[in-house]
C-alpha positions in Angstrom: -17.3 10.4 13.3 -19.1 8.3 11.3 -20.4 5.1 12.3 -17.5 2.5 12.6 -17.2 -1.3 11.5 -14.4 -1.9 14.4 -13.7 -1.0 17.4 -10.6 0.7 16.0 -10.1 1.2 12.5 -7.0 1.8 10.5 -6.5 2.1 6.9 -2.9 1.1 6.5 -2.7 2.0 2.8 -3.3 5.6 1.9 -2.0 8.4 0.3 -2.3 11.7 2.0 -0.2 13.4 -0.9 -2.4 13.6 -3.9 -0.9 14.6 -7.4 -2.6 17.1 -9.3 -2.0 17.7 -13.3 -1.8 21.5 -13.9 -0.8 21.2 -17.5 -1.8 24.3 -18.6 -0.1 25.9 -16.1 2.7 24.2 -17.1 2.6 24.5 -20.8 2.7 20.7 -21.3 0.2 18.8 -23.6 -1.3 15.9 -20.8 -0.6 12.4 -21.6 -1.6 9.1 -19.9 2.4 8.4 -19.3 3.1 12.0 -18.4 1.0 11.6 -15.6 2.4 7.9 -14.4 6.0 8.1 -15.9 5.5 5.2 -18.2 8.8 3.8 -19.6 10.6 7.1 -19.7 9.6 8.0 -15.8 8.9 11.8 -16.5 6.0 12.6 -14.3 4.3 15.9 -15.9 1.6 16.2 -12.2 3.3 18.2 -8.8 1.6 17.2 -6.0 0.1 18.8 -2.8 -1.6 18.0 0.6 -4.7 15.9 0.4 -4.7 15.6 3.7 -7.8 17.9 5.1 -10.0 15.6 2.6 -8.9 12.3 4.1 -10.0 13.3 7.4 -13.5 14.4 6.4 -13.6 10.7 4.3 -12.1 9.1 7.7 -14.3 10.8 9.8 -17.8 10.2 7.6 -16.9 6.2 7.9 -15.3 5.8 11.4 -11.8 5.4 10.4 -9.7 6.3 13.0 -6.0 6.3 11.9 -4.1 5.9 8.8 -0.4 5.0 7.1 0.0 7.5 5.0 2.3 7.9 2.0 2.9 10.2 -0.8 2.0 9.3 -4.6 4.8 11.3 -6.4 7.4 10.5 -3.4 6.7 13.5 -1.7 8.4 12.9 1.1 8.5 16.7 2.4 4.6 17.3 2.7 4.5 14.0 4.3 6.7 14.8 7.4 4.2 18.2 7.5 1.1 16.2 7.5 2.2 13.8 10.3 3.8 16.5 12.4 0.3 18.5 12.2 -1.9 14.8 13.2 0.4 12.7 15.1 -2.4 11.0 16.5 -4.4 10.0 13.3 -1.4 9.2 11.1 1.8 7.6 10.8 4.5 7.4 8.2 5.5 4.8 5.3 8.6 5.8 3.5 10.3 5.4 0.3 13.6 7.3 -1.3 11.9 9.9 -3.0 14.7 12.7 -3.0 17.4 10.4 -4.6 14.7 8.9 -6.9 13.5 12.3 -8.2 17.6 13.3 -9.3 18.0 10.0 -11.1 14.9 10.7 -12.6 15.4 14.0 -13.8 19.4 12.8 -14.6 20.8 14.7 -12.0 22.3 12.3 -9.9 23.2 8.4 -10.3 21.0 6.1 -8.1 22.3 3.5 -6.0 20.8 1.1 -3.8 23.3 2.4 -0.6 21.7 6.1 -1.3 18.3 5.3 -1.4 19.1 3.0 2.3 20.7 6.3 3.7 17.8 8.6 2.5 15.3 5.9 4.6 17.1 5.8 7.6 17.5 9.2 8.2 13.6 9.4 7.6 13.0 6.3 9.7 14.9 7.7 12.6 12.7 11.0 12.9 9.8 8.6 14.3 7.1 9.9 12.1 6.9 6.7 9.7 6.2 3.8 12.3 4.6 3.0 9.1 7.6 1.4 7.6 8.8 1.4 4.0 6.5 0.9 1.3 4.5 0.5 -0.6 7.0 -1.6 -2.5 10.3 -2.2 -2.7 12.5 0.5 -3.2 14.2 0.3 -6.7 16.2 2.5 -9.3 12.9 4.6 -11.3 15.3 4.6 -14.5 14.5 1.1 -16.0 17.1 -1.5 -15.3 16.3 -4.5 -18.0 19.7 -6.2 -17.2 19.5 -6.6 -13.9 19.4 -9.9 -12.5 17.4 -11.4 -9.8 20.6 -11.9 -7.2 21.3 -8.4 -8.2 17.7 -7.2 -6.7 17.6 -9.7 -4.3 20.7 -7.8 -2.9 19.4 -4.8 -3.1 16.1 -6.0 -1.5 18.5 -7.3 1.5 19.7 -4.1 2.0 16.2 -2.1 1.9 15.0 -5.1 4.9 18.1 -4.5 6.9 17.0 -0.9 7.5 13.8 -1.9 8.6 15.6 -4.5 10.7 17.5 -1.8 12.3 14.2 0.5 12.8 12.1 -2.6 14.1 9.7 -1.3 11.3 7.6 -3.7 8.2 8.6 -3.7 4.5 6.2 -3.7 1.6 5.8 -5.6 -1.6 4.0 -4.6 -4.3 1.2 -7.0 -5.7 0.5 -6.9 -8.5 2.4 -5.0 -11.0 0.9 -4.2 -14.2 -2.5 -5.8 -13.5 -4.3 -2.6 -13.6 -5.8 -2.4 -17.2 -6.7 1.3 -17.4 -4.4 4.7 -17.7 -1.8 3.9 -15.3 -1.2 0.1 -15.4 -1.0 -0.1 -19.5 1.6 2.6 -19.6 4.1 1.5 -17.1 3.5 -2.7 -16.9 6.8 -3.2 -17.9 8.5 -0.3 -16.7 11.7 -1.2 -14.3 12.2 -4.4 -13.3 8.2 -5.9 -13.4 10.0 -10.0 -13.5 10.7 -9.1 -9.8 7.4 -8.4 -9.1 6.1 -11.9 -8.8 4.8 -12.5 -5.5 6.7 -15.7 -5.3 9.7 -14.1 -4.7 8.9 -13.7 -1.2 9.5 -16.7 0.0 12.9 -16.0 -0.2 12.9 -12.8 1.2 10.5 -13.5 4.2 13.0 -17.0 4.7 16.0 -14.3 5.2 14.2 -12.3 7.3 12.1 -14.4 9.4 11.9 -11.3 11.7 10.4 -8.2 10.0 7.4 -8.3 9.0 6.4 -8.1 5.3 3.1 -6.6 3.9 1.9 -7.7 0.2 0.3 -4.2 -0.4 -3.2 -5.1 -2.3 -3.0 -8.5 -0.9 -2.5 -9.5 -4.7 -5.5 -7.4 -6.3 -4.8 -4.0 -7.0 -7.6 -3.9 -9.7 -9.1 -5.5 -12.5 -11.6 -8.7 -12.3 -9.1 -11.5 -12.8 -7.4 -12.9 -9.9 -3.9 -14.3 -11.7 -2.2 -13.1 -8.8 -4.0 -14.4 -5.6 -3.0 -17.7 -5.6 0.8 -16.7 -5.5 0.0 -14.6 -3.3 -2.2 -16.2 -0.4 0.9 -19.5 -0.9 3.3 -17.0 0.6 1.4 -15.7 3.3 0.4 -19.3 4.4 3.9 -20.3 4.2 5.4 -17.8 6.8 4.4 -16.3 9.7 5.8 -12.8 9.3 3.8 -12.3 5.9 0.7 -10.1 6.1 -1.9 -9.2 3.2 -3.5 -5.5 3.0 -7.4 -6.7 1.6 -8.9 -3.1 1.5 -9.1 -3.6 -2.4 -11.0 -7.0 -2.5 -14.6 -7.9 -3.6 -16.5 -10.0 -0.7 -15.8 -13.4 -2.1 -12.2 -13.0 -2.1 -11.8 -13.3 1.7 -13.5 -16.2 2.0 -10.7 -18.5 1.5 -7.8 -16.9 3.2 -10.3 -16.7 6.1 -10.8 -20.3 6.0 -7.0 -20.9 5.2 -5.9 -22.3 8.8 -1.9 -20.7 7.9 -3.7 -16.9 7.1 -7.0 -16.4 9.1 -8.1 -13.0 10.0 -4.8 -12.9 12.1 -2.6 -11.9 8.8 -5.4 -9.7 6.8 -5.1 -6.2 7.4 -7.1 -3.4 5.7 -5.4 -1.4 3.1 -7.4 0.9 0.7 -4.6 2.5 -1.6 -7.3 5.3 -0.8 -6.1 8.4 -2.7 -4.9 6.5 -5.9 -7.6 7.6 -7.9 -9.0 3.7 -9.1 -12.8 4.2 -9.4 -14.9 0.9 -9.2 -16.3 -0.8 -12.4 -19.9 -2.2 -12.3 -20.5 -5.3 -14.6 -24.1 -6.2 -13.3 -24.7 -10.0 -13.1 -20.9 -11.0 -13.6 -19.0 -11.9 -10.9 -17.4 -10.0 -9.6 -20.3 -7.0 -10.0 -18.3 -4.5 -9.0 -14.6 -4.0 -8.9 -11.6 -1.9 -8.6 -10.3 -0.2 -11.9 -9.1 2.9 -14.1 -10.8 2.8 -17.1 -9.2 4.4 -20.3 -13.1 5.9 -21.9 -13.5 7.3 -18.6 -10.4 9.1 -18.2 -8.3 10.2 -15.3 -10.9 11.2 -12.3 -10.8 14.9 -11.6 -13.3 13.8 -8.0 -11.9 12.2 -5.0 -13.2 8.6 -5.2 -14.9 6.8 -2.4 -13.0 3.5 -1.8 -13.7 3.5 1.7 -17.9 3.3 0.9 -16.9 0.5 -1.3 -14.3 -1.4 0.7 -16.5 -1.7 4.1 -19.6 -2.9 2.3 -17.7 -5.7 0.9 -16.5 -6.1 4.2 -20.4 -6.4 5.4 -21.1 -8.7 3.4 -18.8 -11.5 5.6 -20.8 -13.7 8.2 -17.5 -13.3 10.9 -17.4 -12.9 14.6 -17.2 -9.3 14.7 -13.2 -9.6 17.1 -12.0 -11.4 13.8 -13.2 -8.4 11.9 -11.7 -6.2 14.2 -8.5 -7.6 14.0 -8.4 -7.4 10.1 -9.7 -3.6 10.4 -7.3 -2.9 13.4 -6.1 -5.1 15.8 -3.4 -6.7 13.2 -2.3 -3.1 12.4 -1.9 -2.2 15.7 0.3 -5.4 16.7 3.0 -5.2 13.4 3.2 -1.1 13.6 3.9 -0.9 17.7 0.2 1.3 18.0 -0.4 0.4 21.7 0.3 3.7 22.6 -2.3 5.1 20.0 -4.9 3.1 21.8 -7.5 4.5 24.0 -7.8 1.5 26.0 -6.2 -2.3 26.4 -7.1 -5.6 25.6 -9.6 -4.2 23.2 -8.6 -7.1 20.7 -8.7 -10.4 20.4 -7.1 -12.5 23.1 -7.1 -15.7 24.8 -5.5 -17.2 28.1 -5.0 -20.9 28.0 -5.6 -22.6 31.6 -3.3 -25.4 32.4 
């Protein structure tokens, strides 16, 4: 192992299940929405366990576990990978066998298949993890839908991770990722009910399951249009938790400071496997930041977000329990990990006298 920034390190965003092109093979001329779907949701890539590669990344930087989950919905090779490394990874799931026949128009998705599809997954054990990393939705876009009508759906999706004692996930942001895969699907679906603000509603329903804003509100790009949103909900309830593993240094510092977040509610997501290099803009600020960019093209390497991610985290003047909590302890508290743990009270704690 690698030398560690925590006493116990989990990545909870990452995607063991890697998509690969293969258009020759396939006899199909590559485009930027054939790899992401776009507005027509045909994915030309298959996809195949990454997983061997994540451990050698987790084991050069001291990571010890992970929440992994599949990019193409992949939800067989998943269950493989965390049968073969119960002890490094747990689950997060999404509806990935109805939403690939309503994708390829063989069967007609509805909300109440998609919630029968997670809860037979849920109740295997394997995804502790929860569901994620967004809400689940319909992958056909849906541009009449109204906002009760998702909200309903939404309430459905949380009542099955009610029933499982297990987080939900909502995606932040959507669109704001400027290279191949964010221009070609910004608007794909159902992007109004993105808007982080939206969770207020949602996390005032459900005041007991926890909810994660995967990215924490900055999946990529420089601007930050969607933290403020963002960091209002989290302060405003205390089952809301941000993932940061995608931030530039500066961005903690006021969530830190913000007395309803703290490092209590930060928890360190990576979306590692997701293929967004970092950008380098030397002297602007932010110098370097997370992004796809469209003259590059789509990276054929395995990119090092974890490299990146920790040194922003070294750059933070913090007692080092607060870090641990936001690389661990936090983690281990909303996904149940006790029994993962090699020892107790290895986070932070306090008894208050009389």
């Amino acid at each position: 192992m690698g030398l560690a920034r925590g006493i116990f390190v989990i990545d909870t965003h990452v995607h063991a299940v890697r998509v690969a092109m293969k258009f020759k093979e396939r006899g199909v001329k590559p485009t930027y929405e054939g790899v992401f779907g776009g507005m027509t949701g045909k994915v030309q890539a298959v996809t195949y366990d990454n997983s061997e590669r994540l451990l050698y990344h987790m084991d050069r930087y001291g990571v010890d576990m992970a929440v992994i989950m599949a990019l193409g919905g992949d939800n067989e090779t998943l269950i493989k990978i965390l049968e073969k490394h119960p002890d490094r990874f747990i689950g997060r799931t999404m509806p990935s066998a109805i939403g690939r026949k309503a994708r390829d128009g063989e069967a007609e998705w509805t909300i109440q298949a998609a919630c029968k599809e997670m809860d037979e997954l849920l109740s295997t054990g394997l995804f502790r993890g929860g569901i994620g990393e967004g809400m689940p939705g319909s992958p056909v876009p849906r541009e009449d839908l109204t906002w009760r009508e998702r909200y309903e759906e939404i309430c459905q999706v949380v009542e099955v991770a009610r029933k499982h004692k297990v987080p939900v996930s909502w995606h932040t942001p959507m669109g704001t990722l400027s290279g191949y895969a964010g221009a070609s699907r910004a608007f794909a679906g159902y992007p109004r009910y993105e808007d982080p603000l939206l969770v207020h509603e949602i996390a005032t329903t459900f005041p007991d399951v926890s909810i994660i804003m995967s990215h924490g509100g900055m999946q990529g790009w420089w601007s930050e249009m969607y933290m403020e949103p963002t960091l209002n909900v989290a302060a405003g309830h205390n089952n809301v938790y941000l993932e940061t593993g995608l931030w530039w240094a500066d961005l903690y510092d006021q969530p830190l400071r913000d007395p309803n977040i703290g490092p209590e509610k930060l928890i360190w997501g990576t979306d590692w496997g997701a293929s967004i290099p970092q950008q380098w803009q030397p002297g602007l600020q932010p110098e370097t930041y997370a992004n796809q960019s469209r003259r590059d093209g789509i990276p054929a390497h395995q990119i090092d977000v974890f490299g990146w991610s920790l040194k922003q985290l070294d750059k933070l003047d913090i007692p080092q329990d607060d870090l641990n909590l936001v690389l661990g302890g936090n983690a281990v508290r909303i996904f149940k990990l006790e029994d993962k743990m090699p020892h107790t009270r290895l986070f932070k704690q306090y008894l208050k006298p009389r």
